[in-house]
N, C-alpha and C positions, 0 to 999 in steps of 0.2 A: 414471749418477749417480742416477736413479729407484729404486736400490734400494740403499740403505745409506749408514750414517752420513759429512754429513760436518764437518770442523771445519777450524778457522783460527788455528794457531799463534800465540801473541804473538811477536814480535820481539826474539830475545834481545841487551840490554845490558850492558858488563861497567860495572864499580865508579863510573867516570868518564863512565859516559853514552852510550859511544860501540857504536858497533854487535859484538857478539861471535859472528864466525863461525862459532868450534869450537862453540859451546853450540847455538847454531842451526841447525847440521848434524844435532847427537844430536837435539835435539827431533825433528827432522823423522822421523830413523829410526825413535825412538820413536814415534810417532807411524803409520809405514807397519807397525810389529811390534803394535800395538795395534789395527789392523781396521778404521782408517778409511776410509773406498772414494774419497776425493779431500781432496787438502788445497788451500785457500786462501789465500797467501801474498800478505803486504803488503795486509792486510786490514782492515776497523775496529778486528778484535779486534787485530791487525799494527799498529797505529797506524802507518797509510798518510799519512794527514795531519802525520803529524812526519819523515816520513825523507824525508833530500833525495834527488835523482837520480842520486848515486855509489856511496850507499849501497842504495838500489833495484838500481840496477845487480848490486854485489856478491851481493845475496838472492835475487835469481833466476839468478843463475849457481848460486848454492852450492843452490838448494832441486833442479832441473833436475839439476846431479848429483847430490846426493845422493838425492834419491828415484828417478832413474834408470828411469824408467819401470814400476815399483813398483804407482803409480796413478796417474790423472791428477793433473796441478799448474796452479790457475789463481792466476794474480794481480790484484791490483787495480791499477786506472786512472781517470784523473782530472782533477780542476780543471779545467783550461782546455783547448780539444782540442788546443793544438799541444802542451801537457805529456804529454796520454793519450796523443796518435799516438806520443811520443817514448818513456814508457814501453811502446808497446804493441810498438814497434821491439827495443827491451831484450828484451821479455820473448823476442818470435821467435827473436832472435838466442841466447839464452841457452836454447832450448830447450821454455819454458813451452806446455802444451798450450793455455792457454787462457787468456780475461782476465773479471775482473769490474769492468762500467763502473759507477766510484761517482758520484754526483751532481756538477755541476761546484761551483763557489764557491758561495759561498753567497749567493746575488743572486733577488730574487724576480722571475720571468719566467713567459711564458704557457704551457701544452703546447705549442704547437707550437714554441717556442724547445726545451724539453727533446728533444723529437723530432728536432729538424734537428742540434742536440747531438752526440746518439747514433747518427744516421744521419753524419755527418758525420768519427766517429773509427772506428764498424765499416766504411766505405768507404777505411781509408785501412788493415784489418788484412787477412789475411787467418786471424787466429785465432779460433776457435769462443768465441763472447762470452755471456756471462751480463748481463743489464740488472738493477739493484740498484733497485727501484720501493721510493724513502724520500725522507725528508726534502725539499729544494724541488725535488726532479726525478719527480713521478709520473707516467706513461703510464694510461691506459685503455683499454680494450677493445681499437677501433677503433684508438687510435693502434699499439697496441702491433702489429697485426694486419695495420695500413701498413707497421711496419719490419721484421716479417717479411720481408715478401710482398719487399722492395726489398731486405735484406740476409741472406743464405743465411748468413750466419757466425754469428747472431743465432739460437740455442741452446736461453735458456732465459731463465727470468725469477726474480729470487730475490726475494719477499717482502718488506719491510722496515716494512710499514705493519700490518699485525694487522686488516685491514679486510676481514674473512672476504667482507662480502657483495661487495665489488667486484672480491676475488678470485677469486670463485666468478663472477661475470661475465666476467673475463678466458678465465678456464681453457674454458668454456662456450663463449666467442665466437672465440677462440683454438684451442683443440683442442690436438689432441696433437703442432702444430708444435713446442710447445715443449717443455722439464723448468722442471717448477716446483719451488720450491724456498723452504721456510719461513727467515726472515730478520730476525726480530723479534729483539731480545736474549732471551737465553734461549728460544730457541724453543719448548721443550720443555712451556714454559705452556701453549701454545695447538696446541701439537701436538696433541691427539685434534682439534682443529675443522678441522685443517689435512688430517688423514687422512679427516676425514670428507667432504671436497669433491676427494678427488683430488692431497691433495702428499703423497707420497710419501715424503718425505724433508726434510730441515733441515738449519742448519749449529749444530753446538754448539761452545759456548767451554768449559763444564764439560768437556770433553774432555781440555784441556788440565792438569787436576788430577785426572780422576775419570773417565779413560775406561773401564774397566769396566764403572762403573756408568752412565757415560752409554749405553753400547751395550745394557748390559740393560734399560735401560729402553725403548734404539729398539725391541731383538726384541721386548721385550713387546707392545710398543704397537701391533708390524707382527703380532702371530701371534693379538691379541684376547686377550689376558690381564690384563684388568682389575684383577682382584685385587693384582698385582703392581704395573699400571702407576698404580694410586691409593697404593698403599704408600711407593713412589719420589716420585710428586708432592707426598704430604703429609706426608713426612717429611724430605726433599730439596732440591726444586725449589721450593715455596712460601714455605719460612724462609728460600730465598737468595734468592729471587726479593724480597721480603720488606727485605732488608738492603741488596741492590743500587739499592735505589729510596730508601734516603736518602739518597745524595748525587750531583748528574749528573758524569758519566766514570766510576760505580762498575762501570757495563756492560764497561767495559776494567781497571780497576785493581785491581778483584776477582779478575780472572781471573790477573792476575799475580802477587797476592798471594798466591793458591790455588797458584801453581806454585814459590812458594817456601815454603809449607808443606807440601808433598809431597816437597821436597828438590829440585825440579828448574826453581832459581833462575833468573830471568830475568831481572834487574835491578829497577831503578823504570820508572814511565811517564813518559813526557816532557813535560812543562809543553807546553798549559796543563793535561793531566791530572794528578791528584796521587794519590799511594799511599793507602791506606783509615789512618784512623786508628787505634792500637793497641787501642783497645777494641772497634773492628769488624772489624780481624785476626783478634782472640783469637773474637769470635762466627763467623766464618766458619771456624776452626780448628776448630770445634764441631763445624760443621753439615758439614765435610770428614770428622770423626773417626766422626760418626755413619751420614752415607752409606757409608763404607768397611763397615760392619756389613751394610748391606742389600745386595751384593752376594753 
C-alpha cells in the first residue's frame, strides 16, 4: 500500500434510502479496472457512521467478493469496542483483508483512554489494522510506538490531522514499522508536504468521480513533475477544495454528488449529512467538466 493510489467508495443507496447491492458491487469493479491498489469500504467517505450492522454485514460480504482478491479491501471500525470487535468479527468472516479503526464516540478522553481503546479491539482481531489519528482519538509518537511494539496486527497509521510537524515526529520515532498513510479530506492539498516527509501515498474520494485524473495527478506528483502536478492543483483540487469548505459534511456529500454527475449515481447522503445545494451542484459540475480537460 506504500506505493499507489488509494480510495474509498461512497456507499451506494437506491431511491428509498435503503442500502443498493448491485450499484455497489459495479462501483467496486470499477473501481479495481480503474488502478486503485486498495480500496476502503464502510469508510468516512462510506458514511460508516449511518450504516447499521446488517447492512455493514451485507458490504463486506459483497465488497470481499466482489473485489476477490483483486487488491487488498480494508474496512472501517468503530464507536464503542464491543461494536469494532463485532464488526471486525464481520469483516474476518466475510473475507476483508484488513480494517481501519475510526475514532470511538465522540467523548473527550485522555491519550491513554484512546490507546487502551485501540489496543483493546486490535487484541481481539487477528486482522492487519490501520489506526485513523483524527478527530478526539490522536496517538503520538511514543504512544503510537507502545501499540506497535504490544500489537503485530497494527500496520500502519493513516493521517487524518494535516499536522505535518507531529507527523513527521511519528514517522521519525516510529520508523518503517509502519505504512503511513495521508487522511485529511482531500488529501491531495497537502500531498507534496505529505511526500516530502516520507507518505507515500493517500486516500482519495475525487476518485470516486475523477479517477483518472486523480491517478495522474498521484504519478505526477510520485515521478517530480511539477509542472503537471501545479496544473491539476490549481486548476482542480483548490476550486473544490475551495467549495467543499462551505458547508461541513461537504467532505462526503460532494463526492456523492460528483458521482452522480459522472453518471455513476449513488443515491443521497444519509442525515445528518445533506446533499450540496443546486447552485454548488451546478459549480462542482464545472470544476468536474473542466478536470475531465486536464487529463
Amino acid at each position: 500500500m506504500q506505493h499507489g493510489l488509494l480510495s474509498f467508495p461512497v456507499t451506494d443507496m437506491d431511491q428509498q434510502g435503503k442500502f443498493n447491492a448491485k450499484s455497489y458491487a459495479d462501483r467496486l469493479n470499477w473501481f479495481v479496472e480503474h488502478g486503485v491498489s486498495a480500496i476502503f469500504v464502510a469508510g468516512g467517505t462510506g458514511e460508516f457512521n449511518s450504516i447499521s450492522m446488517d447492512e455493514y454485514k451485507e458490504l463486506v460480504e459483497i465488497a470481499a467478493k466482489t473485489v476477490n482478491n483483486r487488491v487488498p479491501v480494508f474496512s472501517g471500525v468503530g464507536r464503542t469496542i464491543p461494536e469494532a470487535i463485532e464488526y471486525a468479527k464481520l469483516s474476518e468472516k466475510a473475507g476483508i483483508d484488513g480494517l481501519l479503526l475510526f475514532p470511538p464516540y465522540l467523548t473527550m478522553h485522555p491519550e491513554e483512554g484512546t490507546y487502551l481503546y485501540a489496543k483493546s479491539i486490535l487484541k481481539q482481531t487477528s486482522l492487519s489494522t490501520i489506526f485513523y489519528n483524527r478527530s478526539n482519538s490522536i496517538l503520538s509518537s511514543e504512544s503510537l510506538k507502545k501499540l506497535a511494539n504490544e500489537c503485530p496486527n497494527l500496520i500502519g497509521l493513516k493521517d487524518g490531522t494535516g499536522n505535518i510537524q507531529d507527523l513527521n515526529d511519528i514517522i521519525r520515532t516510529v520508523g518503517d514499522r509502519l505504512v503511513y498513510i495521508g487522511g485529511v479530506p482531500t488529501a491531495e492539498i497537502i500531498s507534496e508536504a505529505y511526500l516530502s516527509i516520507g507518505v507515500n501515498t493517500y486516500s482519495s474520494a475525487a476518485f470516486n468521480f475523477v479517477p483518472e485524473l486523480a491517478m495522474q495527478f498521484y504519478n505526477s506528483l510520485r515521478e517530480g513533475d511539477k509542472h503537471q502536478v501545479d496544473r491539476i492543483m490549481k486548476e482542480f483540487y483548490i476550486p473544490f477544495v475551495r467549495l467543499r469548505n462551505r458547508q461541513k459534511g461537504y467532505a462526503v456529500s460532494l463526492i456523492k454528488a460528483g458521482a452522480r454527475i459522472i453518471g455513476k449515481d449513488a443515491g443521497d447522503v444519509r442525515a445528518p449529512l445533506v446533499m450540496p445545494t443546486e447552485k454548488d451542484f451546478q459549480e462542482l459540475k464545472r470544476i468536474i467538466d473542466h478536470g475531465l480537460t486536464l487529463v
